[in-house]
N, C-alpha and C positions, 0 to 999 in steps of 0.2 A: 504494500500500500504506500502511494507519496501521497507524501503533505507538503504544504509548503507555507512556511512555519514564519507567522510573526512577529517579531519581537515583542517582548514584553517588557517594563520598567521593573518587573515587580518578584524577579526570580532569584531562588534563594542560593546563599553557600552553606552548605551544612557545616562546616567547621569553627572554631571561636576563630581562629587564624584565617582565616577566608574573611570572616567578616569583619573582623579590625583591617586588613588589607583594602578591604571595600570599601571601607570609611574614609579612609585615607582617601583613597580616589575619586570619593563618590561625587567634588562639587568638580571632578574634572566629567567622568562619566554623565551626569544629572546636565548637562550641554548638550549629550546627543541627544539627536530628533528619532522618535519613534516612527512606527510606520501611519498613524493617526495625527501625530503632530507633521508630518510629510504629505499627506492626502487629505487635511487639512484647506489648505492652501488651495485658494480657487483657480481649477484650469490645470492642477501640477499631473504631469507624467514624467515617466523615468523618463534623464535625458538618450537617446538616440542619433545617432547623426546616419546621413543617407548612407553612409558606408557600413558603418556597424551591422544595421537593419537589413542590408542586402547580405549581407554575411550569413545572420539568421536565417534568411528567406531562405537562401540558397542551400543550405543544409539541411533544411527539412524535407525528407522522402517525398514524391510524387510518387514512386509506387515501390518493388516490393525491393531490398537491397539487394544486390548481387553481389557476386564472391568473386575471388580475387584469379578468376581463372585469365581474365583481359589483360595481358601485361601492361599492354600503355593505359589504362582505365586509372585517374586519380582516386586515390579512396576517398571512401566517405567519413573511415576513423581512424585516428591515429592515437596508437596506445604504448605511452611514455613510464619506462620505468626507469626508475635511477638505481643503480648498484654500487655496493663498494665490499668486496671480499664477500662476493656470494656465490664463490665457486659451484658449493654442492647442491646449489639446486638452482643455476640459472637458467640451464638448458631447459630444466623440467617445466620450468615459471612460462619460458616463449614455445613450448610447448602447451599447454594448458592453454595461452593464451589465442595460442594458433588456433585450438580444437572449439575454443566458446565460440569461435569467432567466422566459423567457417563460413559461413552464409551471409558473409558481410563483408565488402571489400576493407579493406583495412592493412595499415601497417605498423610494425611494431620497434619502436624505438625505444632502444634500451641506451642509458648514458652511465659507464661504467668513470667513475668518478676515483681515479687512478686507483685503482687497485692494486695490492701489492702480494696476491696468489692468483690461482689460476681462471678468475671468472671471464678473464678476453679470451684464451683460446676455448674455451667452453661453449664462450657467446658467438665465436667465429666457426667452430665446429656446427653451431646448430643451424647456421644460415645456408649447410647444403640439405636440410630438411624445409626450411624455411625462405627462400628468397624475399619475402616479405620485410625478414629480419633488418634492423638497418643499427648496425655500433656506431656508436659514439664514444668517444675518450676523452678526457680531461687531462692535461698536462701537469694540473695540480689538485690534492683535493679540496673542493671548491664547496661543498655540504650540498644536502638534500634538494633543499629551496634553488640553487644555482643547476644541480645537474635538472631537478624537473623545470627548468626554466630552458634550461641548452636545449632539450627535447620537444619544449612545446614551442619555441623560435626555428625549430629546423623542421617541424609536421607540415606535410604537405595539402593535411585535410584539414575541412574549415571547422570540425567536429575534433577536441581532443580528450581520451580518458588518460589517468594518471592510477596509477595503483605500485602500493610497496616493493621493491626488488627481494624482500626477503621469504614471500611464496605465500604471508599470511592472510594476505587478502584475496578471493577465490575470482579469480579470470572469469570463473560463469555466470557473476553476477554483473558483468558490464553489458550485456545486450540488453538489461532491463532497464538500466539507468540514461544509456543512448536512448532507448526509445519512448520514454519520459521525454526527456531533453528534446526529441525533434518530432514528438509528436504535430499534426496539424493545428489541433486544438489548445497546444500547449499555448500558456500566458505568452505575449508578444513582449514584457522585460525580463522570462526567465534565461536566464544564462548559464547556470551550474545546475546538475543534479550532483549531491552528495551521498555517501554511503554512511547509515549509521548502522553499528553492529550490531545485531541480538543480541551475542553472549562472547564476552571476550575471552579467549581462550588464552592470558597471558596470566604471571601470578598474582596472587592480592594485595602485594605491595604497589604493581606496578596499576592495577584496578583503581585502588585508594588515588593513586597520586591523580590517574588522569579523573575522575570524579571530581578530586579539587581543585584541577584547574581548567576544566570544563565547566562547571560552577561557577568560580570565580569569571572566568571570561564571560563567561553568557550576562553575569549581571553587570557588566562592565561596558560591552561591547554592545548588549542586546542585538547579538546577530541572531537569532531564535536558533543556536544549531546546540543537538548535546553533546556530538562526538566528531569534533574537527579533530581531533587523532586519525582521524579513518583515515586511510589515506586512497581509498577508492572514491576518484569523481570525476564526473566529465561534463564538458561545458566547452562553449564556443573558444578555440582560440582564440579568437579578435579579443574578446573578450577579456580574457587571460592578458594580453599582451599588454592592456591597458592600465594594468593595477600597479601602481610603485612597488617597485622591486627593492626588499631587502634579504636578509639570513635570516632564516626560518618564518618567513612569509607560506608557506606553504600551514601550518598551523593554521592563518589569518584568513582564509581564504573567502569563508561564508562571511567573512564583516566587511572584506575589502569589494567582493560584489557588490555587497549591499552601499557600502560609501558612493559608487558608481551610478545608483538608483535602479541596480539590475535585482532582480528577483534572485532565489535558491529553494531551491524542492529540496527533501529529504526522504531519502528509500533504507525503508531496512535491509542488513547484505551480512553473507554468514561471515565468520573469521574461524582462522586455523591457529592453532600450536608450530610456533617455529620448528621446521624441521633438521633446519642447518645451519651451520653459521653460530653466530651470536650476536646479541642486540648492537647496535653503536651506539647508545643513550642509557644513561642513567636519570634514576630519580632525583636525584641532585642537581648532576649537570642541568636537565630541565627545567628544574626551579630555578639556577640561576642566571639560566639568559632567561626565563619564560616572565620574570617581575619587569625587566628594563623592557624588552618586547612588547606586551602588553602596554604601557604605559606610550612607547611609541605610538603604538594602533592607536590606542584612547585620544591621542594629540591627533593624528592624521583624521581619525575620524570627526573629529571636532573643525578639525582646518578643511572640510569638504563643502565646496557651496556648489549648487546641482543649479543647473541653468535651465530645467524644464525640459520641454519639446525644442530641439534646433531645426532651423528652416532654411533655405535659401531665398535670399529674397530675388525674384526678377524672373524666376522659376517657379509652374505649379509642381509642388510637394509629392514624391511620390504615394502609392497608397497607401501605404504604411505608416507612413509619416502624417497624414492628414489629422487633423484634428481644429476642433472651433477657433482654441486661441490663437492658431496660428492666422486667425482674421485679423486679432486687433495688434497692434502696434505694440513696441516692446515698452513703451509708457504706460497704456491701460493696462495691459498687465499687468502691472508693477502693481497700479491704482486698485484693481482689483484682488491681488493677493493681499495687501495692507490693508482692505477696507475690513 
């Protein structure tokens, strides 16, 4: 089932330490505009510009997807994973991904974020199963946030998912979230569908942590999401390309759409037990960029002014774009959103 979820002022942190942190923040947070104080406002729509919107148009299915049998055929998805020393199950990962995927043209970009054991010949091994395959390398390692960023600046499709390189999040649950995302019917500012997990199959310490700062962000942010840890999601490149880019910006994802005045659905998506490997994060480490982090987003989101509907003037608007206020002058409007 998607929802598409939104913000509330009024959501809690269950911890004393969550909510003394939240205090601290709260006259910076209690600035952001909710979605009621945003639609509000006489005449407001997400902003748009003719380009964005054709982007949209153009990725939504007209009929049934096809498979990647047409070698010169652009795909229609492009699925970004980033790696760093995930030998023992990368091949398994772009296979998995290959198999959900089959019925759908697509291609699969992995960005192997310098690795220092065997996950490039492993990734380069699988590409004679795969031609779809496309490596990526980093010269340095560069973190998560920067390799899904290499991956979704080099997709050739205007459609991009993103999902973990360490196998835990399950490849078969991306055709559900593409087809949310491009549904015909779907909202005309939704941009991201996200994955939130049923049941985390990681341990209770690592449970605990993301609870509190899943918690703590959502009353912070009110980006209405509970589990931006997922790291299954997929959403318009354009889109994507648009968001200010920092380190571990991939956390931010559902609050930096919404900064943008774009929509975010929410699908629930199962999760695995790490098979291989070991984690790259701790609960510490997390907590100590996730406070300065955080407090970034709070400011960027505060520093966000959304310009409405954009138009062309000298030009009628295409269909998409139309809408009443683009009759009156950028003065009445003004006059009317203050009145």
């Amino acid at each position: 089932m998607m929802e598409i979820i939104a913000p509330s002022a009024h959501d809690n942190v269950a911890t004393g330490s969550g909510r003394r942190l939240a205090a601290i923040m709260k006259p910076y947070s209690d600035a952001l505009p909710t979605d009621r104080d945003r639609r509000a406002r006489i005449g407001y729509e997400p902003p748009m510009d003719a380009n964005f919107q054709n982007d949209d148009a153009a990725a939504r299915p007209s009929g049934a997807p096809a498979n990647n049998d047409a070698d010169d055929a652009s795909p229609a998805l492009s699925v970004v994973a980033p790696m760093y020393n995930e030998a023992g199950g990368a091949a398994a990962l772009v296979d998995e991904i290959a198999a959900a995927l089959r019925d759908l043209r697509h291609e699969i970009i992995v960005v192997d974020d310098c690795s220092t054991d065997d996950t490039r010949p492993a990734l380069l091994a699988a590409r004679a199963r795969h031609p779809q395959l496309r490596v990526l390398v980093h010269e340095r390692n560069a973190g998560q946030s920067r390799a899904i960023h290499t991956g979704v600046a080099a997709a050739r499709a205007p459609v991009a998912a993103m999902l973990d390189g360490d196998g835990q999040n399950d490849p078969a649950d991306i055709p559900a979230l593409y087809a949310a995302l491009t549904a015909p019917d779907a909202p005309a500012a939704l941009a991201m569908v996200a994955g939130e997990r049923r049941r985390r199959r990681d341990s209770a310490a690592k449970r605990w942590a993301s609870r509190f700062a899943n918690g703590l962000r959502k009353r912070l942010l009110k980006d209405g999401a509970n589990d931006t840890g997922c790291g299954l999601k997929v959403f318009y490149r354009s889109a994507f390309l648009r968001l200010p880019y920092f380190d571990h910006m991939h956390r931010y994802l559902p609050a930096l759409m919404r900064r943008e005045g774009r929509e975010v659905a929410f699908v629930e998506v199962s999760h695995r037990a790490r098979a291989h490997g070991v984690s790259k994060y701790t609960n510490l480490g997390r907590l100590a960029v996730g406070v300065s982090d955080l407090a970034g987003v709070v400011w960027l989101m505060r520093r966000a002014r959304l310009p409405g509907r954009i138009r062309e003037e000298g030009a009628a608007p295409p269909g998409d774009l139309a809408h009443e206020s683009a009759k009156a002058g950028c003065g009445e409007s003004q006059r009317r959103e203050s009145a």
